[in-house]
DRENTI-323086 format. One record per residue (C-alpha): residue in one letter; x, y, z. Coordinates in steps of 0.05 Angstrom, whole numbers, plus 5000, padded with zeros to 4 digits. Example, Ala and Ser with C-alpha at 12.3 -4.5 7.8 and 13.67 -1.06 7.14 Angstrom:
<sites>
aa=A, xx=5246, yy=4910, zz=5156
aa=S, xx=5273, yy=4979, zz=5143
</sites>
This chain:
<sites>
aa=X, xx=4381, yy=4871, zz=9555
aa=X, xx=4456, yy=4878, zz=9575
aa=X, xx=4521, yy=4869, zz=9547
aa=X, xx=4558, yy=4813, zz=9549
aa=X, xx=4628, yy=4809, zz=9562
aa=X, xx=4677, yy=4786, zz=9508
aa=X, xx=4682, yy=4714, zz=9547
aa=X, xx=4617, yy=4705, zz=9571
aa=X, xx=4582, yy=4635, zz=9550
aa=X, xx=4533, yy=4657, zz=9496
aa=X, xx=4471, yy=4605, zz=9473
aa=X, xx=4446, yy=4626, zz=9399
aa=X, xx=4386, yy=4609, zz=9378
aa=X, xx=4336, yy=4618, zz=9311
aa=X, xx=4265, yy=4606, zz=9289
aa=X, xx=4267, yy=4612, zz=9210
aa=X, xx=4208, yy=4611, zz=9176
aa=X, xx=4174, yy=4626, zz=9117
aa=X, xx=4153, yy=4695, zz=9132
aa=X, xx=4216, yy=4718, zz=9177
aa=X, xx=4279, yy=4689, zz=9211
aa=X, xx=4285, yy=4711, zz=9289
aa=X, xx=4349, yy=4702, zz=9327
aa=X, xx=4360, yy=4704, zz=9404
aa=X, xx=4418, yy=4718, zz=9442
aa=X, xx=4423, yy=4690, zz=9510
aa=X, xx=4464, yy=4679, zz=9574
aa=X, xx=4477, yy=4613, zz=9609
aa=X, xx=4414, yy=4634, zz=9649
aa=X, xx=4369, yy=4647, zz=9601
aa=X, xx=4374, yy=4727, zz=9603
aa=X, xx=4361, yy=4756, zz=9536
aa=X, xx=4420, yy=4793, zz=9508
aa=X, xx=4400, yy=4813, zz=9444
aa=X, xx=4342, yy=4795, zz=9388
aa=X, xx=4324, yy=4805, zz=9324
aa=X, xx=4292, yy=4788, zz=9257
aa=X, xx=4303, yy=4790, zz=9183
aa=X, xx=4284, yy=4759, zz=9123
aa=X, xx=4251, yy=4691, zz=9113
aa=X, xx=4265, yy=4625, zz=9087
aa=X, xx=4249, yy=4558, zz=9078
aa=X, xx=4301, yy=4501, zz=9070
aa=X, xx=4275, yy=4475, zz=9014
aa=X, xx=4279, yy=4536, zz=8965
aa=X, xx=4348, yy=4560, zz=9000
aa=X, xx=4419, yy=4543, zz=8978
aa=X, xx=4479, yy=4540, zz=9025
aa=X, xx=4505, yy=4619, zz=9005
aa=X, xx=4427, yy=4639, zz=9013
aa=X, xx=4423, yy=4606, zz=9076
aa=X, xx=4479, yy=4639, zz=9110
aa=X, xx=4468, yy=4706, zz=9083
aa=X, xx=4413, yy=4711, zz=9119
aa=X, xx=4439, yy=4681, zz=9181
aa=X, xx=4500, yy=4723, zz=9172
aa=X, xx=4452, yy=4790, zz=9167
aa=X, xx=4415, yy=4767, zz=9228
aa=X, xx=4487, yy=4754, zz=9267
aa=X, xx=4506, yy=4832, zz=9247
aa=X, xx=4444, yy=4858, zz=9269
aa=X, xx=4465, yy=4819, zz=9344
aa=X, xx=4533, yy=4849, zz=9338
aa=X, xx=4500, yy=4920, zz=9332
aa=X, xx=4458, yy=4903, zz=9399
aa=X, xx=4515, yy=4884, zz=9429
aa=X, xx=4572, yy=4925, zz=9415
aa=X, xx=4624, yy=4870, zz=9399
aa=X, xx=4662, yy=4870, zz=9344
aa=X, xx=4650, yy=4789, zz=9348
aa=X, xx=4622, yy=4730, zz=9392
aa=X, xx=4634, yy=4657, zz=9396
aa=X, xx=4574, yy=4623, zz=9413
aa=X, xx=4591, yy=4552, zz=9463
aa=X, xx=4515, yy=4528, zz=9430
aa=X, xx=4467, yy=4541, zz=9363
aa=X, xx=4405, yy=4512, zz=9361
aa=X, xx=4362, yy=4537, zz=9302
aa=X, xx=4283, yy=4509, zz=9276
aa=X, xx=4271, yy=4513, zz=9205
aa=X, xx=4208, yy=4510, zz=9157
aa=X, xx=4221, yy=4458, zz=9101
aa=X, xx=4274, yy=4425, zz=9151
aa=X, xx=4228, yy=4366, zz=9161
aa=X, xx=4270, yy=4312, zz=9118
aa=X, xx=4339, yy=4290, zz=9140
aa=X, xx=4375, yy=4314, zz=9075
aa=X, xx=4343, yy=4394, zz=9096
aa=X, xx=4363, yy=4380, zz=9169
aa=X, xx=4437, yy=4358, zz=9148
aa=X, xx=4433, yy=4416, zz=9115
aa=X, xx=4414, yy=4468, zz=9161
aa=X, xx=4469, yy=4431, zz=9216
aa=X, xx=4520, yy=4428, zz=9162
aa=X, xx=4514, yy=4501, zz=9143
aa=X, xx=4502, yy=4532, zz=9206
aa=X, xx=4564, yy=4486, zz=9228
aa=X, xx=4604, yy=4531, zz=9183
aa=X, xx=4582, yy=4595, zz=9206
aa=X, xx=4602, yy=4573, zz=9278
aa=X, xx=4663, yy=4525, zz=9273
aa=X, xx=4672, yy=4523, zz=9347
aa=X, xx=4595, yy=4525, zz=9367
aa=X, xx=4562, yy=4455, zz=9390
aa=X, xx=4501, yy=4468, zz=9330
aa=X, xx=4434, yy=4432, zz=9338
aa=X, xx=4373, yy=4443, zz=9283
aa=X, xx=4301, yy=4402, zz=9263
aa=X, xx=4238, yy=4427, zz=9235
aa=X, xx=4204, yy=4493, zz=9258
aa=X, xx=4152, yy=4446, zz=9298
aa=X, xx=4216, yy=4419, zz=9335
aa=X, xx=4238, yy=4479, zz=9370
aa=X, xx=4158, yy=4502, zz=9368
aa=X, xx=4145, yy=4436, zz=9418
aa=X, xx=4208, yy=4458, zz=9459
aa=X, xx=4186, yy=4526, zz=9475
aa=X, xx=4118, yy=4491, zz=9488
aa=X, xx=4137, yy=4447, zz=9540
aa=X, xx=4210, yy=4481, zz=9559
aa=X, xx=4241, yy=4420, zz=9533
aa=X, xx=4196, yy=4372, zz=9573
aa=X, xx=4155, yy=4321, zz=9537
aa=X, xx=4080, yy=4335, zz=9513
aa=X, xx=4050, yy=4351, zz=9455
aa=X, xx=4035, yy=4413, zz=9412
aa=X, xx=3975, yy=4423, zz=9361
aa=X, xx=3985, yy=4475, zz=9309
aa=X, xx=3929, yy=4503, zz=9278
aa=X, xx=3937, yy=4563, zz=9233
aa=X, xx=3937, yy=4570, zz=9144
aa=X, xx=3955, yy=4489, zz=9159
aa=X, xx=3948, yy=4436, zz=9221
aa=X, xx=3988, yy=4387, zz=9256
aa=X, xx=4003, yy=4354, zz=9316
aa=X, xx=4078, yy=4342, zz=9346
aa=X, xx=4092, yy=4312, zz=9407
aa=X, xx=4163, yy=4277, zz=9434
aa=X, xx=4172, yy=4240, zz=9503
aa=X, xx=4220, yy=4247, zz=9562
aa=X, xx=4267, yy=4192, zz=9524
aa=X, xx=4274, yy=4227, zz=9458
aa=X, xx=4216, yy=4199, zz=9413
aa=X, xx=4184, yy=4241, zz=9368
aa=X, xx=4113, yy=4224, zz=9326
aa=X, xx=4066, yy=4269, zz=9284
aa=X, xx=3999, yy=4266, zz=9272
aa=X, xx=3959, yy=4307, zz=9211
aa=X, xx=3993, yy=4355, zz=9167
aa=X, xx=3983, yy=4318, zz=9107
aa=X, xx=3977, yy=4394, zz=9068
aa=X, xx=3916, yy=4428, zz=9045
aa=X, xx=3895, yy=4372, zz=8986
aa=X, xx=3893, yy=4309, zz=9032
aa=X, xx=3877, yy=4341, zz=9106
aa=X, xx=3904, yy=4397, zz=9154
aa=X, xx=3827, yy=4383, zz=9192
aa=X, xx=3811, yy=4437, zz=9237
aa=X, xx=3859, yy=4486, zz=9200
aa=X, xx=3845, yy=4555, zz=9179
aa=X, xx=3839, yy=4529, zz=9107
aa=X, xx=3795, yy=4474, zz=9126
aa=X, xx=3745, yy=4517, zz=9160
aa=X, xx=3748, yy=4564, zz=9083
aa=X, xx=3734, yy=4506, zz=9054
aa=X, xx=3684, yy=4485, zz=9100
aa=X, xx=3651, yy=4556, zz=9096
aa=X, xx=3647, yy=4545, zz=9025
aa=X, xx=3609, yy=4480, zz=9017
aa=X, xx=3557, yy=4511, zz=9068
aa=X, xx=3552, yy=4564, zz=9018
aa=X, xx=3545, yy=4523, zz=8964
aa=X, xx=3492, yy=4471, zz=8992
aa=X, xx=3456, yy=4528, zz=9021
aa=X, xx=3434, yy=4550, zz=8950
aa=X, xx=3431, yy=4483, zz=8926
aa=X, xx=3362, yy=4470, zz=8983
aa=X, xx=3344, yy=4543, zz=8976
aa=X, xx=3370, yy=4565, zz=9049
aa=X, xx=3397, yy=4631, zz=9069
aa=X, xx=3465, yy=4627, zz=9101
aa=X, xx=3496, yy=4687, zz=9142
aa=X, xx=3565, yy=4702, zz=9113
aa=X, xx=3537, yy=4689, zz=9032
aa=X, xx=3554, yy=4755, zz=9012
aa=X, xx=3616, yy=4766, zz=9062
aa=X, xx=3648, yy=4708, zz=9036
aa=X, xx=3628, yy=4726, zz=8964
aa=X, xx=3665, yy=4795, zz=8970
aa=X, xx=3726, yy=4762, zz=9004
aa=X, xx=3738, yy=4724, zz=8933
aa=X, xx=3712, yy=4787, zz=8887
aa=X, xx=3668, yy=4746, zz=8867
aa=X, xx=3592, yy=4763, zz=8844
aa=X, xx=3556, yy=4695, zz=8856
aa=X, xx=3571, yy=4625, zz=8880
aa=X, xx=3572, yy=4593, zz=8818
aa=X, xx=3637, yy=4632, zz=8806
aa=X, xx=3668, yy=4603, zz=8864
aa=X, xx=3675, yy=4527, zz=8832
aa=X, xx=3718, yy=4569, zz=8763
aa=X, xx=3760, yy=4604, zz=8828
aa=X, xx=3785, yy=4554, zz=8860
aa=X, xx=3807, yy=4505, zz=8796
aa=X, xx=3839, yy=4571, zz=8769
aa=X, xx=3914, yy=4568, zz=8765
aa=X, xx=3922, yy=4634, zz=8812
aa=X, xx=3881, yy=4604, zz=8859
aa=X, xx=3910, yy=4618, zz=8938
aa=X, xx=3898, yy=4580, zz=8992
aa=X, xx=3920, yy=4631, zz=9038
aa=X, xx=3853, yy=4665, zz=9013
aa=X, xx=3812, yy=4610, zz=9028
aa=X, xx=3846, yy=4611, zz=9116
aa=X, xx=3824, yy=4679, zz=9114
aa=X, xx=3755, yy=4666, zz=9104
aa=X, xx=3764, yy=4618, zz=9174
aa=X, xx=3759, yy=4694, zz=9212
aa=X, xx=3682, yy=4712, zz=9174
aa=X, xx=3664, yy=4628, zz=9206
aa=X, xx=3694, yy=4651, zz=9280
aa=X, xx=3652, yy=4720, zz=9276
aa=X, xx=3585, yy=4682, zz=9257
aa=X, xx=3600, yy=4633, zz=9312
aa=X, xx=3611, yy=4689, zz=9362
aa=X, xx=3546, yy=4716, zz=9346
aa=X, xx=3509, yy=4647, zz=9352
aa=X, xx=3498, yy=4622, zz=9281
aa=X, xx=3493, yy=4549, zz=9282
aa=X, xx=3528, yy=4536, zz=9217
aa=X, xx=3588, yy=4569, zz=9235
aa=X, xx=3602, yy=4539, zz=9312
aa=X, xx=3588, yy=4469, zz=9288
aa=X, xx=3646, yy=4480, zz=9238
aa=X, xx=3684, yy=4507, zz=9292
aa=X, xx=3665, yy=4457, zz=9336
aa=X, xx=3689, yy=4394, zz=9291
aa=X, xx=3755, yy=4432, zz=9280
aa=X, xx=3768, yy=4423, zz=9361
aa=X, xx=3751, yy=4355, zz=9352
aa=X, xx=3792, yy=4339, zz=9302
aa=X, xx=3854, yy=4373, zz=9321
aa=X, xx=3836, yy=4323, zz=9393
aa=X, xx=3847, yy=4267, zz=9346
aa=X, xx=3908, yy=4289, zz=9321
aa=X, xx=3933, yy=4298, zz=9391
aa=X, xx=3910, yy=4235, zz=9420
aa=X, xx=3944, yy=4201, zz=9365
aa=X, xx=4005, yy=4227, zz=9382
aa=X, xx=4008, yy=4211, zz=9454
aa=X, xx=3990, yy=4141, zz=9443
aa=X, xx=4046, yy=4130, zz=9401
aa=X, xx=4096, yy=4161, zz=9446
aa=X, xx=4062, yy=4120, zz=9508
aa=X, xx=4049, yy=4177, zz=9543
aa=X, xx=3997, yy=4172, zz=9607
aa=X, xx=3934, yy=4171, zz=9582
aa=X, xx=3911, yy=4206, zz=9648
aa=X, xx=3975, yy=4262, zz=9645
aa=X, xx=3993, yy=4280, zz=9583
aa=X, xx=3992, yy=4347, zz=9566
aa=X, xx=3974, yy=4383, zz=9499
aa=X, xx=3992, yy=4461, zz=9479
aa=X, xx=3951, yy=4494, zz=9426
aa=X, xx=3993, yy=4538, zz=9380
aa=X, xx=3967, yy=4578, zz=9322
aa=X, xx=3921, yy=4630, zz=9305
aa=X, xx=3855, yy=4592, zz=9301
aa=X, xx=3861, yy=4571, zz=9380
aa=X, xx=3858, yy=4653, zz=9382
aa=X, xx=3794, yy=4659, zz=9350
aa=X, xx=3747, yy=4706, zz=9392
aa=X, xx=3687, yy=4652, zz=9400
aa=X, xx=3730, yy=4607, zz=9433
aa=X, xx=3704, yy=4556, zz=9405
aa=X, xx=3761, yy=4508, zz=9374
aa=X, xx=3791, yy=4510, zz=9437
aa=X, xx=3734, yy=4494, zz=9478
aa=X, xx=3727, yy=4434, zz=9439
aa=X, xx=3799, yy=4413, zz=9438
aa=X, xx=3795, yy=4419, zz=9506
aa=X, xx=3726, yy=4375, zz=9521
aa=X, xx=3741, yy=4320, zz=9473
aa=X, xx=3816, yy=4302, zz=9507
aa=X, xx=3782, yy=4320, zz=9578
aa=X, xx=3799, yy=4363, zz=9629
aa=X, xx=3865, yy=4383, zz=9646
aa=X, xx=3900, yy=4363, zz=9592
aa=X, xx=3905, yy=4427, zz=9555
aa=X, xx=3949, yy=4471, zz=9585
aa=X, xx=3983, yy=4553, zz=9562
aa=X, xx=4047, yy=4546, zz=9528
aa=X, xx=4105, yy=4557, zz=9559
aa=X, xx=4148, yy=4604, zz=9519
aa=X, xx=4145, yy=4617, zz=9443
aa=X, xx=4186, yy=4570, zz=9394
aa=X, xx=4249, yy=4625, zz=9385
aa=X, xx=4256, yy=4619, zz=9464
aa=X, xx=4251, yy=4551, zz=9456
aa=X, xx=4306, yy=4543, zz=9405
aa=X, xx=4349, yy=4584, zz=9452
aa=X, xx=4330, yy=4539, zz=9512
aa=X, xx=4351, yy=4481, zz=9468
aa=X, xx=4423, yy=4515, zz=9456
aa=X, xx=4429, yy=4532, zz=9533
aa=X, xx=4408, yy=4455, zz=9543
aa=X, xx=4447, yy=4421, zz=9484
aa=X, xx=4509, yy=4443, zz=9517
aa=X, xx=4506, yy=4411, zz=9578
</sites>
């Protein structure tokens, strides 16, 4: 990384999410000048002064990198968990708008800027598949559509919670017919839990976690890699399901049914059987799945760079 000049066209752009907000300082030509990261948030549980404090700490972090006492930014483009209503969106513009008075500022939903990176701006569509699923996609003229991502109660299919869950009722049937399943007692010491009859009082209990229950998605991909049956035909209907999601999507945007191209994000595509991916892969047909192109914060600061043209 090297140091820009005081009137050098800098491109700003940010990936905040839930767990951490990243920011990326580039030139006109995509060279990274500075990044960094600092605390998380989501647009709906942030007000305006918590929202730009952290932007703010993230921007003096840059400055540090740097060694400018300041920098004007021509473009901001910034991806935001929660930003997936118009009100959130407003907000993240509006406020971001005010940190940068003289910046051209651009912002959407984390899975905006995720789909960018995927596809460096091109059109396609992007399956994410990690605690939660869903599938965005948006066309060469602008048009966005979803697919999925209904939340853990009503669907995420394919998701690391989903395969818990599924994990689970395998358990549970298994000792309803008397049948010994592989990961009983791994799953059964994941939840601190003694039997499976305590597993129906854990999960109606009020500190129940669903993040505990996607865990239990990397005990399914272990089993699978070692053969069991159970396991890879869970895995397998989680491809298939995120497929659906994706060929959903590209038929609403029209894309060619014989080009369109998907990117699997997530940590459940990264699962060491392989097999979620092999079935995404087989049930939209060959070619179709292809390695994402850069990572959503590079995406956000390709969507700066372009927004400013």
């Amino acid at each position: 990384m090297s140091q820009p000049s005081p009137d050098q066209p800098l491109f700003l752009g940010f990936d905040i999410g839930g767990t951490s907000t990243k920011a990326l300082l580039t030139d006109r030509y995509g060279n990274e000048l500075a990044k960094v990261e600092t605390a998380g948030m989501n647009m709906l549980q942030v007000d305006r002064d918590q929202f730009q404090q952290t932007i703010s700490s993230a921007v003096a972090e840059i400055l540090q990198i740097i060694k400018l006492a300041s920098f004007n930014p021509v473009s901001v483009a910034a991806g935001a968990a929660g930003a997936g209503g118009e009100e959130q969106r407003s907000n993240l513009e509006s406020w971001l708008g005010e940190l940068f008075p003289a910046a051209k500022v651009a912002g959407h939903h984390d899975a905006y800027i995720a789909h960018y990176g995927a596809f460096a701006g091109d059109e396609g569509v992007i399956v994410i598949a990690g605690t939660g699923s869903i599938a965005f996609g948006r066309n060469r003229q602008g048009t966005i559509a979803r697919a999925g991502g209904w939340g853990w109660l009503l669907g995420d299919e394919g998701s690391g919670w989903w395969i818990g869950k599924e994990a689970i009722r395998a358990l549970l049937l298994s000792e309803e017919v008397g049948e010994a399943l592989a990961w009983r007692d791994e799953i059964l010491e994941a939840l601190n839990l003694n039997t499976p009859r305590e597993i129906i009082a854990y999960v109606y209990s009020p500190g129940f976690e669903r993040s505990t229950i996607a865990q239990l998605s990397k005990i399914v991909a272990h089993h699978a890699a070692n053969g069991d049956s159970h396991a890879t035909k869970i895995l397998s209907s989680a491809g298939s399901d995120l497929a659906t999601f994706a060929l959903i999507v590209a038929q609403k945007l029209g894309l060619e049914a014989d080009t369109f191209r998907v990117a699997p994000l997530g940590s459940i595509f990264e699962e060491k059987s392989g097999i979620v991916l092999e079935n995404l892969t087989v049930s939209l047909g060959q070619g179709h799945v292809i390695d994402p192109e850069m990572d959503a914060l590079h995406g956000a600061a390709k969507w700066a760079r372009d927004n400013s043209l």
